[in-house]
C-alpha positions, 0 to 999 in steps of 0.5 A, spaced: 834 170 213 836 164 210 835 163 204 834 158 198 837 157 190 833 153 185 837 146 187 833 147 195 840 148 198 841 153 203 845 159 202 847 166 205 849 172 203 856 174 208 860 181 207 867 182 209 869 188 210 877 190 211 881 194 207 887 190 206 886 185 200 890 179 203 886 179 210 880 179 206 882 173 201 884 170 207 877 171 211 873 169 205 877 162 204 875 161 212 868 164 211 867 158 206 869 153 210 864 155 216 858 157 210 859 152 204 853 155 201 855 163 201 855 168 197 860 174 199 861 181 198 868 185 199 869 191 201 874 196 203 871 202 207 866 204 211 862 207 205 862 202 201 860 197 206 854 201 208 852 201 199 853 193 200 849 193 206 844 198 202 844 195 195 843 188 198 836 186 203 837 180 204 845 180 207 846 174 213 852 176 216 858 183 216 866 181 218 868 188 220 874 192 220 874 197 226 881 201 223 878 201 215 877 208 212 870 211 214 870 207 220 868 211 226 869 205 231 863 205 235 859 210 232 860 206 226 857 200 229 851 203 231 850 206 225 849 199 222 845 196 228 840 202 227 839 202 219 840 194 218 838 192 226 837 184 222 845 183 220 849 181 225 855 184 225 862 180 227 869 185 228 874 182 226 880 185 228 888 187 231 886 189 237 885 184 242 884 189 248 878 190 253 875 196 252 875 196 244 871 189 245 867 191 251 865 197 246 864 193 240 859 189 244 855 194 247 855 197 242 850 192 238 856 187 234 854 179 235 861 177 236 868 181 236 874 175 232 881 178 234 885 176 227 890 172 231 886 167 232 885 161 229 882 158 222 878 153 227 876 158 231 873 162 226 868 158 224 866 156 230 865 163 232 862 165 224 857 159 226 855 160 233 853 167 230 849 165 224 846 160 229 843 167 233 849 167 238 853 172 240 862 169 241 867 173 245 874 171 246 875 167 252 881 171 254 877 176 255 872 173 260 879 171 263 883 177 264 886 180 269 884 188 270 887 192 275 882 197 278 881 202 283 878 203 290 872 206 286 872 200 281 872 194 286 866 197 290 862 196 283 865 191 282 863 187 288 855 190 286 856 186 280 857 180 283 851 180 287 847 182 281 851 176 277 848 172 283 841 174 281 839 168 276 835 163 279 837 155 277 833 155 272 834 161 268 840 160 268 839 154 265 836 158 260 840 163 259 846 157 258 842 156 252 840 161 250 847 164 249 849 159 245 844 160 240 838 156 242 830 159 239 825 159 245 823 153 241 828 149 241 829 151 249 822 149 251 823 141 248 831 140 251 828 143 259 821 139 257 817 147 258 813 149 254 814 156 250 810 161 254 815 159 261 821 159 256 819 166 255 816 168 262 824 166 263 827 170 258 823 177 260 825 175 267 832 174 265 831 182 262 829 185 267 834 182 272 839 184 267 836 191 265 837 189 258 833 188 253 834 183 248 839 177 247 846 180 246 846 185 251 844 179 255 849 175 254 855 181 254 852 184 260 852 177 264 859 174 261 862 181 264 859 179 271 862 172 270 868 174 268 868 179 274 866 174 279 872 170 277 877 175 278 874 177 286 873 170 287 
């Protein structure tokens, strides 16, 4: 999806989509530090996101709003990874709490940036999704949730299934939630490209899930929960 101007500099093409105008200056300021080279488009509803995303085939990245006019939360979001399934979408929002990221990632977004965070932390999370990977704040690994009876018990089948992976998938799978190609697996585990994706299917079926960001979300919840029982 990268593409090139005439001076053979890569650029991308990034929408911020929010409908207050100061939060999207801000955003643009920081979407210029991480990507240099970009071209960005502003939108303030959910309507005209979806126009943007319609008028324009070759857009690499949607920052979206969860709370602006039109948007359905997760239905929203779905509608985007349906018709545009080669954007990756990143929300940017006030809400910081479980549910709200668990749904935007299960949903098909490729990373949830509450807007407490840091410009630093921004970047990073705006290049590791660039990159094919998926950011989720770290403090929603870490959480502490209270449970139910009914919700330990699924909890603890969780861990067993979070215990599933065999070193070497696991080897795997720390790449590839960094963004990581079966290409570029293959040379940094000294493998070739059929056993990385002999591992990748593997890694699916253990998960029952069927492609890399699902991945990532369902295995980080099983880490996070592993933690919290340990």
């Amino acid at each position: 999806m990268e593409k090139q101007n005439q001076d053979n500099a890569i650029r991308y093409q990034i929408v911020i989509a929010d409908d207050h105008a100061l939060v999207r200056g801000g955003l643009e300021l920081v979407v210029k530090m991480a990507v240099p080279n970009s071209d960005i488009f502003q939108t303030n509803s959910f309507d005209e996101t979806l126009k943007v995303l319609s008028d324009e085939n070759s857009i690499d990245l949607l920052l979206l709003d969860l709370m602006m006019p039109g948007m359905d939360s997760e239905k929203s979001i779905q509608n985007i990874t349906k018709n545009y399934p080669g954007v990756p979408i990143v929300i940017v929002s006030v809400k910081e709490d479980f549910d709200s990221i668990h749904m935007a990632i299960s949903s098909g977004a490729s990373g949830y940036i509450p807007k407490t965070s840091l410009p630093e932390v921004t970047i990073s999370a705006i290049k590791l999704v660039l990159a094919g990977g998926v950011y989720i704040p770290p403090h929603v690994l870490n959480s502490k949730i209270d449970t139910t009876k009914e919700q330990s018990v699924e909890q603890s089948n969780t861990l067993n299934k979070a215990k599933i992976l065999s070193k070497r998938q696991e080897e795997v799978f720390n790449l590839i939630k960094i963004g990581k190609s079966n290409q570029s697996i293959a040379t940094e585990l000294n493998l070739t490209i059929p056993t990385i994706k002999m591992h990748v299917s593997a890694i699916f079926k253990k998960l029952d899930v069927k492609n890399r960001t699902e991945a990532v979300a369902k295995y980080s919840d099983m880490q996070r929960v592993s933690e919290l029982i340990s």
